[in-house]
N, C-alpha and C positions, 0 to 999 in steps of 0.2 A: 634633425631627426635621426641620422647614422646613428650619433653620438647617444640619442637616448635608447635606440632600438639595439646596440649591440651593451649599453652598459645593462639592459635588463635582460639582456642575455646571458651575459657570464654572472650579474647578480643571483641570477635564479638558481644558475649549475652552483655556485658558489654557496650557496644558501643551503639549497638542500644536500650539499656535500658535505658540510661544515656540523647541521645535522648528525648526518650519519655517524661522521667523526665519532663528535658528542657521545652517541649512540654506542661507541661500543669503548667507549673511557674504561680503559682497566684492561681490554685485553689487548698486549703489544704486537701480535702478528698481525689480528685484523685492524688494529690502527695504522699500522705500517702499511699493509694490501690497498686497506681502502683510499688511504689519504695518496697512495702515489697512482693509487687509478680515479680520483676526483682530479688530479691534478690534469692526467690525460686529459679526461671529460673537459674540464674546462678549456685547453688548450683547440680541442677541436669544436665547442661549440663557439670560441670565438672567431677561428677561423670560417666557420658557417653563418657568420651574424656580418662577418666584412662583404664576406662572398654576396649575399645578399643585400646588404645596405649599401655596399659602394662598387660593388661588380667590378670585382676587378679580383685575382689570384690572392690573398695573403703571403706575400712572400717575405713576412717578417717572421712567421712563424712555422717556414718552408722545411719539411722534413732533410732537404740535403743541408749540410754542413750541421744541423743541427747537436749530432753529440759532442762535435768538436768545441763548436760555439759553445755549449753548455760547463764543458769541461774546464774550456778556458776562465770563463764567469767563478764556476766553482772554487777554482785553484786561487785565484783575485781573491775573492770574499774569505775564503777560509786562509789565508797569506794574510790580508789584513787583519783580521780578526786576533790570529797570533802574534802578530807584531803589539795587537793593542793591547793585548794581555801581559804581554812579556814585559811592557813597559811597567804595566802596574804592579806584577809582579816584583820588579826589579825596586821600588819604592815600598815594596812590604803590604802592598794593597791587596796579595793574591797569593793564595795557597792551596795546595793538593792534599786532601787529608783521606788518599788511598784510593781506590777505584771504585767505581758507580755502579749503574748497573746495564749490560748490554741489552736484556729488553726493554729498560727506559730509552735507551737511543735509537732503537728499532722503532719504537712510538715513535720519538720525535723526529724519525727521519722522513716516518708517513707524513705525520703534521706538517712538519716544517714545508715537504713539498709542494702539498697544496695552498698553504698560506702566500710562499711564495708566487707561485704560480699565479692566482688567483689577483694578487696586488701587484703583479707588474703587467698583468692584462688589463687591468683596471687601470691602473695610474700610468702605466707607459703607452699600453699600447691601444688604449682608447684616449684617455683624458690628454696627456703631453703630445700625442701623436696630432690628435684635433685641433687641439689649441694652437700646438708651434704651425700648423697650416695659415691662420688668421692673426696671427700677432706675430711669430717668430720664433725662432729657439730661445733666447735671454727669456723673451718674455714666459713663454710657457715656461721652461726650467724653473723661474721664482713663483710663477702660478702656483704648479703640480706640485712645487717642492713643499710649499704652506700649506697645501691641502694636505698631502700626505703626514705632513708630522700633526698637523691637527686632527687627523683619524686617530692619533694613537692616546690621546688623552682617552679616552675610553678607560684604558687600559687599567686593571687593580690599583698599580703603584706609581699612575704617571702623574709626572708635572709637565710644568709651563715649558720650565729647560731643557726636560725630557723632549718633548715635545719639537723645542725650538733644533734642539740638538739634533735629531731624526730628520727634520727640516733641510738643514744643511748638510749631514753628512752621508745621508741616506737619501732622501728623494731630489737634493740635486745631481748625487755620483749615479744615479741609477739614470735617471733622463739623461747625463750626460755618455754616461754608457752607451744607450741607445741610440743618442744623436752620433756618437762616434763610430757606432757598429752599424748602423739600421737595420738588425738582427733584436727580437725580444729573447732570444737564449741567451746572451750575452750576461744581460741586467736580471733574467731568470736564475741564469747560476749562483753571480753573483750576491744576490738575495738570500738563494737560500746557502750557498756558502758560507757568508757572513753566520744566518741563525743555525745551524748547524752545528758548527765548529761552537759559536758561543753557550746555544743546551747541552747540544748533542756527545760535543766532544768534553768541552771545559765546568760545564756542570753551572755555567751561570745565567741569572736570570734576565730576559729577552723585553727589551722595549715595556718592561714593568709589567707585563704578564704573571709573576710568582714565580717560586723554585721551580728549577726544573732537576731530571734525573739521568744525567749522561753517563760518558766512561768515565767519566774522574768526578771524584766526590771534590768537588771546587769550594772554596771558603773565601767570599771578599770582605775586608775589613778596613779600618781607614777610615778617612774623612771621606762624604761623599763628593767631594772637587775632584778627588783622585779616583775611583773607583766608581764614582756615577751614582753610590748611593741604593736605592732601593729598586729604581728605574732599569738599576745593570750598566756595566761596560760601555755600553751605547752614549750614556750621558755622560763619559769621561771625556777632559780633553784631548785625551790622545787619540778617542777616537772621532771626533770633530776635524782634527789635525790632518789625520790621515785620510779620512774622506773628503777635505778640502783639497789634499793634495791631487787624489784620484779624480778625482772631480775635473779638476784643472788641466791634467794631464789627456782624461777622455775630449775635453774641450779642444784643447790644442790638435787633439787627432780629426776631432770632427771638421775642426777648421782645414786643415791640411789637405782632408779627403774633400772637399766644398761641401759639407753636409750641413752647414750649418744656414739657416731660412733665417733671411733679412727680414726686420719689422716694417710693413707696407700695408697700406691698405687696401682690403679687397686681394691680398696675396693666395694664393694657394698652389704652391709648391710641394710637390708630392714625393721629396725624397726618398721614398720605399719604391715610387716608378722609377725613378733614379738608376738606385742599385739593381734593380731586375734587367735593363736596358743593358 
């Protein structure tokens, strides 16, 4: 009941945020305003839905350490994102044909925040957080991870590999982020880092959502094995590559720090009591 009473909690903030969004497409200040005060909103309605359903502090989503946490997530996801570009670049799959435009990135900085925001409350810090209680880290990590890339089929331009790709490099580096940190600013930054830097800065298109309009007017070309095709950078293998590696790396920390919840039955290990203790 937690689980269903806080995922219709941030659903809802989420919903009617994403609305508004919608609502005011075309103008970049107030999509930029609105989308990083929806992002607030949901932040603190989930923190109201823990408090509530499981009585106890939210100390994953604790305002201390918080900009640092976020910072560091950001600088990770936007550091990955250039190295994945650079590679395809470097193969002729990526070019700058001049500069974008900075209210399209003022849009997509609102956007992107609340997207973010929104999917790693959802997917980290209800769905993976719940599950790894009852099965474990492994097991939730491949749970959440299938779920999440199977959300993005939706998407305009998505495929099966799109999809599988997101899967692996994206909702297991993000769970395992969090299983390393037990911090949701971590996997927060990180998130939107990633889509940021990929609209915002390099002008290309996001988990097969369509163009977007950053600072640099970006051209991918190429075979889509190299360059991900119409899906975007996301379904390249350098960036599968790269979020396997982070992945593994977040893993090895989790492990290190004991964060990681053994598969047991009837387990319920509450690593976020853990780090507050």
């Amino acid at each position: 009941m937690r689980l269903l009473k806080q995922l219709v909690t941030v659903f809802v903030v989420a919903f009617a945020g994403s609305a508004g969004v919608a609502a005011v497409e075309g103008n970049a200040l107030l999509t930029l305003v609105l989308g990083v005060a929806v992002a607030g909103l949901l932040v603190v309605a989930y923190a109201w839905a823990v408090r509530w359903s499981e009585r106890r502090a939210p100390v994953e989503v604790a305002a201390k350490g918080a900009v640092a946490a976020t910072g560091r997530g950001v600088l990770i996801g936007v550091g990955m994102f250039a190295a994945v570009i650079a590679n395809i670049a470097f193969m002729g799959g990526y070019r700058i044909d001049g500069p974008g435009s900075l209210a399209g990135a003022g849009a997509l900085f609102g956007f992107m925040a609340a997207a973010a925001v929104s999917e790693e409350l959802i997917f980290r810090g209800i769905l993976f957080r719940i599950v790894e209680e009852r099965v474990g880290t492994w097991s939730a990590l491949v749970l959440t991870g299938l779920l999440f890339g199977l959300s993005h089929l939706a998407n305009q331009h998505a495929s099966l590999w799109g999809a599988i790709a997101i899967a692996i490099e994206a909702g297991g580096m993000l769970a395992a982020a969090y299983a390393a940190t037990r911090t949701l600013w971590v996997p927060i930054g990180l998130h939107f880092g990633w889509n940021f830097a990929a609209a915002g800065v390099f002008g290309t298109e996001v988990s097969g959502n369509g163009e977007t309009e950053g600072l640099l007017n970006g051209v991918t070309s190429g075979p889509a094995l190299l360059t991900g095709g119409e899906f975007g950078p996301e379904a390249s293998p350098y960036a599968v590559g790269f979020g396997l590696l982070l992945t593994v790396v977040f893993l090895w920390l989790a492990r290190r720090r004991g964060n990681l919840v053994p598969l047991r039955r009837g387990a319920r290990v509450d690593a976020v009591a853990r780090l507050a203790q």
